[in-house]
N, C-alpha and C positions, 0 to 999 in steps of 0.2 A: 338344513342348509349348511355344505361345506363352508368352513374359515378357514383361509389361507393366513399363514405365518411367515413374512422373512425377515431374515435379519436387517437390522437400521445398516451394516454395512457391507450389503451385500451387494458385489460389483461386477460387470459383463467384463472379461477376461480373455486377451487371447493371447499375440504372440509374444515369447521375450517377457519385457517390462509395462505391458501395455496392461492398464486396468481402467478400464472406463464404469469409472463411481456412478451409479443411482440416484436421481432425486430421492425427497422423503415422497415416501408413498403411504397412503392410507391403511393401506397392510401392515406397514409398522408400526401401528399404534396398538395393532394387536399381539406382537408377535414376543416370545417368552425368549428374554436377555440370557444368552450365556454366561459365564460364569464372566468371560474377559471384558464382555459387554454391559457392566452393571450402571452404567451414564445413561440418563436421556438425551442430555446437552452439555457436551465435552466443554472444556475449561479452556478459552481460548486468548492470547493476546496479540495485538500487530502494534505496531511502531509506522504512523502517516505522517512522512514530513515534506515540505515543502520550502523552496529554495529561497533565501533574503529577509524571509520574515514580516514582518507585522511593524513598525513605527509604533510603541506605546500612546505617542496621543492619539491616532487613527483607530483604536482598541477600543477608545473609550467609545466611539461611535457607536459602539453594538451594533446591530442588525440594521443602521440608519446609515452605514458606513458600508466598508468594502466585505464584510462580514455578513452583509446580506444574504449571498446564496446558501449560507448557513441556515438561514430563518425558519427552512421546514423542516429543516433536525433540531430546529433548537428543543424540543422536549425529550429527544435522544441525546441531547450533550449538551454538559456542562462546559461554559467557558470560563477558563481561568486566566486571569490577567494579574500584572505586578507579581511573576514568578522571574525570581533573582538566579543568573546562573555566574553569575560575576568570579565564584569558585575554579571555574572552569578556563579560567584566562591562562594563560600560556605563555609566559613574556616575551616577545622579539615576535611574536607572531599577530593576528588579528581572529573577530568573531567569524570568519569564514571557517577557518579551522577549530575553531577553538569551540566556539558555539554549537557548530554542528557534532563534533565529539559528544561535548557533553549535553548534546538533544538524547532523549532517555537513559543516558548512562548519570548524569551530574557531573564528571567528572573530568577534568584536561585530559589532552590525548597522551599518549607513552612512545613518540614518535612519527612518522607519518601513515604507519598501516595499522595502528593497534589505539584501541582506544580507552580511557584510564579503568574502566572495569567493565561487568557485565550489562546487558541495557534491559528494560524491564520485562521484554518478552520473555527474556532467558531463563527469568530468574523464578517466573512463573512454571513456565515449559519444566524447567528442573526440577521444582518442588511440585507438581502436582504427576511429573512423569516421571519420576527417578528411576525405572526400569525402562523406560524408552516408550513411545507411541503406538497406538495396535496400525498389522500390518498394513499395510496401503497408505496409510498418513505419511509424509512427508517430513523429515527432524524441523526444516526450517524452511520457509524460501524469501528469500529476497529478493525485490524485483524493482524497477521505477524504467523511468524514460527523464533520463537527463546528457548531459553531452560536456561538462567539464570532468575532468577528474584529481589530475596530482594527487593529492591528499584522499585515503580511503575513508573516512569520513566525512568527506562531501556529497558523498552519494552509497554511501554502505550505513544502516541506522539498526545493526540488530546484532548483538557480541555475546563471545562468551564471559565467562567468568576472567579468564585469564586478557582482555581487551582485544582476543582476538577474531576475526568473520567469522559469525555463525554458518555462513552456508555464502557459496559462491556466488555474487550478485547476477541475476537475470535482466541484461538489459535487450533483448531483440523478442519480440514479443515472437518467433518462431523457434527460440530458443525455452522462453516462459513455456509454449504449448507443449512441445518435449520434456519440461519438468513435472509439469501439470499432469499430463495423461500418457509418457511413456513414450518409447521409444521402439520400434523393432527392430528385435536382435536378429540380422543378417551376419553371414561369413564376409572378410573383406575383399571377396573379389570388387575387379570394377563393373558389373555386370550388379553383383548386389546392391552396392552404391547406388546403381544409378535406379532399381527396381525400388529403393527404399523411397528415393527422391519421388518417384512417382507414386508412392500409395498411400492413405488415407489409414491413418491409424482405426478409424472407423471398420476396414475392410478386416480385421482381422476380429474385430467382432462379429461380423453381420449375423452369424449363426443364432449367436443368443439374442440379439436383438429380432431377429424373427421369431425366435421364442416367445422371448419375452409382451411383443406385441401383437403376436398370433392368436388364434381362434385356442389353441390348449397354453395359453399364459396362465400361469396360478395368480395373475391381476386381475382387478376390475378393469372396466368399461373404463372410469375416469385415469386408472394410474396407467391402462397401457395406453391412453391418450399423452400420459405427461412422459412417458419413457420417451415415445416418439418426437415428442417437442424436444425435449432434453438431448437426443440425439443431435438432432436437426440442429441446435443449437452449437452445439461441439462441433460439427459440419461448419456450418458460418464459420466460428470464431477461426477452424482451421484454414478455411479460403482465405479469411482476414488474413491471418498471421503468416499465410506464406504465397500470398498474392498469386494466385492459381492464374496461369494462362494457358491459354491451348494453342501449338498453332495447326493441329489437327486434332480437329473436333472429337475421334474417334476414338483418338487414342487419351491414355491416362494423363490425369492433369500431373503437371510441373513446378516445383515449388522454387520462386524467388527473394532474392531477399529481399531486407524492409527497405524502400526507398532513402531512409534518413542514414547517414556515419554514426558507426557506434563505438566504442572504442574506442585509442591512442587515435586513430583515425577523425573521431569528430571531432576537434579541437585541441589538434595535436601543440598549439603553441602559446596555447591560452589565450587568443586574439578575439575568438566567440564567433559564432558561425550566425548565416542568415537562414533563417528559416521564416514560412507564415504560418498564422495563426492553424489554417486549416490541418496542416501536414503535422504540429504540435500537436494538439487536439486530438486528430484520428491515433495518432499514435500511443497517446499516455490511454486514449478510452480503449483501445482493445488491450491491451496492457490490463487497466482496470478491469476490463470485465472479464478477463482470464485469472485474473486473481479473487475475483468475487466467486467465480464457477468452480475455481478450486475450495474454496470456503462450503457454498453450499454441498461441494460432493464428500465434504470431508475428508480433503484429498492435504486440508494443509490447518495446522491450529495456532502456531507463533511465526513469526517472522516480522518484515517489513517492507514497506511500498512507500518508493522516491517519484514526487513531482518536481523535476527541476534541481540541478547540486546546489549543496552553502557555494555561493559565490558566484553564481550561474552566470554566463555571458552570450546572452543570444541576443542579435539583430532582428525582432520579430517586426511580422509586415503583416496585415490583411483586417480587414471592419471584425469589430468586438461586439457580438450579439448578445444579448441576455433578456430569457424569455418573449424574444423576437421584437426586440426592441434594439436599436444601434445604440450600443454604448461611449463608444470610442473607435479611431481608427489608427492603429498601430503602426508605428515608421518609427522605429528609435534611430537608425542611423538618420534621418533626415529633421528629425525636429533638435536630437542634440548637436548636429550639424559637425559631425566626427565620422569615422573609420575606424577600425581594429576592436580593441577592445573600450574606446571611449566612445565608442557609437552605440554601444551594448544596452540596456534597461537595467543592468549592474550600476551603472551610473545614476537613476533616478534617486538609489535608495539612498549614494552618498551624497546625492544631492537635498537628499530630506530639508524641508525648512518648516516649523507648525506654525509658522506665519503665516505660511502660502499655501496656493492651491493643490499643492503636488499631485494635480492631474493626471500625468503619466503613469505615477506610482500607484495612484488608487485604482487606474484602470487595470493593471500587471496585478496588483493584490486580489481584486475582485475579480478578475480572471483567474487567480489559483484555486479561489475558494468554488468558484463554478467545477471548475475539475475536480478540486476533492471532494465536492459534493456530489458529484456524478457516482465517484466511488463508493461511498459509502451510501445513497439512495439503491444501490444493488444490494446492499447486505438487510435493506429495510424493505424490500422491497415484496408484495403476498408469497412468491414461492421462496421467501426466506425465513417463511415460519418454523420455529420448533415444535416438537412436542410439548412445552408449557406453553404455548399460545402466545410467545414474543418473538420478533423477529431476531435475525443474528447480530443485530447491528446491538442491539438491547439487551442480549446474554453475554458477548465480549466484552472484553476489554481492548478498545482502541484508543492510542494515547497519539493524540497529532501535535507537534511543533515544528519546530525552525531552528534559524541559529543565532538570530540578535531581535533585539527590541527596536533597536535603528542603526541605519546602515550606516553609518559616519564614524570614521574610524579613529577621531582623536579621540575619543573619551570611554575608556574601556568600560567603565564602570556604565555609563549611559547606556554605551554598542550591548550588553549583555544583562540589564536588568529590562523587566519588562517583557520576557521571552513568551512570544503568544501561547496557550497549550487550552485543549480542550481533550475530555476523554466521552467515552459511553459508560453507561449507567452498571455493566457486567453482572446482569441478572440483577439489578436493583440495590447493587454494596455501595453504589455511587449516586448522588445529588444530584441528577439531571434535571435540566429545563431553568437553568440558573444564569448566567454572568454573576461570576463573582471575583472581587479585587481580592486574593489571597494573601499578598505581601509576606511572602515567605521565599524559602531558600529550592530551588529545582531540586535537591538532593531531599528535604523533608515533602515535597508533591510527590515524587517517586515512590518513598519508603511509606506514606501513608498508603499509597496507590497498592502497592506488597503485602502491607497487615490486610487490607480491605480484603486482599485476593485469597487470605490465608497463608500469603510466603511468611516463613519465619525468617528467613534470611534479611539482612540490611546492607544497600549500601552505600561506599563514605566509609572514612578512618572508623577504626576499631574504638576509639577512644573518644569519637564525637557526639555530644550529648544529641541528641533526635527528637527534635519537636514534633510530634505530627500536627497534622494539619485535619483537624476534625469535623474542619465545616464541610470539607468536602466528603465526611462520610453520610451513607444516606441511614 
């Protein structure tokens, strides 16, 4: 009986910059590593953060708290609580900036574009690639669905060495699919333009996908069943992402853009915008599942993924579901009984009290964590198995935070200790399935998180004594 061999990264290929990556397929458990290919399961890290943070006494709550939708990763991640970034203050400023800087860097900012050093993905990405990434991998991408900006560090979370963007943030999920899987290279007339606008980066494969899923595919039965799903799947996320309308049927579909303002445009004055829940949501999940589909194609290994900016200002409106249960009903501008930006759920956090109920706030918290667990239930998800029989979520390194403890802004030392952070277990170098109170410095959870990875590098002053933190190692 013939055995068919291909390579773990072998991709359908057509015009320009277009490479449309392969699931794992069952043929590659057979197939003989070239020399560039000597990895099962590439070394990877993301940077997950999330906008306003966590309240430290709402933390304690674990999984009985707003932390709940975490509850079915909790044996894929370790939560850390009582991590101090108080380092990271900035004087004349607050934990909007401050905090979100030094979310995976440790470190205050260097102005308003540049953040005080490198952040942990990089420093991974560097020392394990120091010759650069095999072809078709991606150096970085950064991507989220947030709508404040000012400050590059309210929604940019992945640097280099020198504090400056790893890679140009991706915020329009039709911009993500063009990083993701390519672009075709046309001449600029307006005639190519507009033939670009209408075709399906799909269409410049079709060949090999008929290959590939034909009657003479070097596949089985079951892998050219998963090419085709996998396809089909890159199909959807493109309809998604560029909202396909026809107004003749006949002809080729039309790509518009995302419903929501992106840019200088969404929130040009810091006032915060009304959005609901529903048009939030569909937005950050195609988002998410284009950066998960980049993951499984091994199309991208570091970078980072924003829910919401440090400092976030949105009016959201529409019923809060969870597991098909009504949780809450969202009206910020009407129950804080405001306009502009003091109508906003920015308001809830500085209104923190652990006296009270703060209802509103725990429902906006347990709504983030619904979302980042959307994302990360993709990387855990069966077709996210590796070759050592763990999924992706369980071979990375994903490090998730924010940028304060609590949202009230008189008390810097309070606003910045207590900074929520949880990671994945990164092939078993990490403590998973834990809550644990670390009471340590955000700079020594980083640099233990580097040794664990094998980075030699550290960082924080040259001259600062480095405690790790060892309970977190597994």
């Amino acid at each position: 009986m013939k055995t068919h061999e291909i390579s773990r990264r072998l991709a359908l290929k057509g015009l320009g910059s277009i490479t449309i990556g392969l699931p794992f397929l069952e043929e590659m458990d057979r197939m003989q590593l070239r020399a560039s290919e000597t990895e099962t399961v590439p070394e990877r890290a993301f940077n997950l953060f999330f906008g306003l943070g966590i309240p430290a006494p709402l933390q304690k709550e674990g999984f009985d708290g707003v932390l709940e939708p975490l509850r079915p990763l909790r044996d894929q991640l370790l939560i850390l609580r009582q991590v101090d970034q108080v380092r990271c203050d900035e004087s004349g400023i607050n934990a909007h900036f401050d905090g979100a800087s030094g979310a995976f860097t440790a470190e205050p900012p260097q102005g308003e574009a540049k953040a005080g050093g490198p952040s942990v993905d990089q420093l991974v990405r560097q020392h394990h690639y120091p010759q650069g990434q095999p072809a078709g991998v991606a150096p970085t991408v950064v991507a989220g669905t947030f709508f404040r900006r000012s400050r590059v560090s309210r929604y940019v979370h992945s640097y280099r060495e020198d504090g400056t963007v790893a890679a140009t943030v991706q915020e329009r999920p039709r911009d993500l699919f063009d990083r993701v899987f390519g672009a075709i290279q046309l001449s600029g007339t307006h005639d190519a333009r507009q033939t670009h606008l209408k075709r399906s980066v799909l269409d410049s494969v079709v060949e090999q996908y008929r290959f590939y899923t034909g009657a003479r595919s070097p596949l089985g039965k079951t892998s050219r069943a998963k090419v085709q799903d996998h396809l089909d799947r890159i199909r959807e996320f493109e309809q998604r992402a560029f909202s396909e309308t026809r107004v003749d049927e006949a002809a080729p579909a039309r790509p518009t853009p995302s419903p929501l303002l992106h840019g200088g445009l969404a929130d040009p004055g810091g006032e915060g915008i009304d959005i609901t829940l529903e048009a939030l949501s569909s937005e950050w999940r195609l988002m998410a599942d284009l950066y998960a589909t980049a993951i499984r194609m091994d199309k991208v290994r570091f970078g980072s993924l924003t829910f919401l900016a440090a400092g976030e200002r949105i009016r959201l409106t529409g019923d809060y579901l969870y597991q098909g249960e009504k949780r809450y009903t969202f009206d910020d501008a009407r129950r804080l009984n405001a306009g502009g930006s003091q109508g906003c759920s920015h308001e809830w956090w500085h209104q923190f009290n652990e006296k009270k109920g703060n209802e509103a706030l725990r429902a906006h918290a347990h709504m983030k964590m619904r979302e980042l667990a959307y994302f990360l239930k993709q990387l855990a998800a069966p077709d996210s198995t590796e070759t050592n029989g763990k999924s992706i979520l369980e071979n990375s390194l994903i490090t998730i935070s924010t940028e304060s403890g609590d949202g009230r802004h008189n008390d810097v030392k309070r606003e910045l200790s207590g900074v929520f952070h949880a990671v994945t277990g990164a092939r078993g170098r990490f403590r998973t399935g834990q809550i644990m109170d670390v009471g340590a410095e955000g700079l020594d959870v980083y640099n233990t998180l580097l040794s664990g990875m094998g980075v030699t590098k550290r960082m924080g002053p040259e001259d600062r004594e480095h405690t790790p933190v060892d309970a977190i190692r597994a």
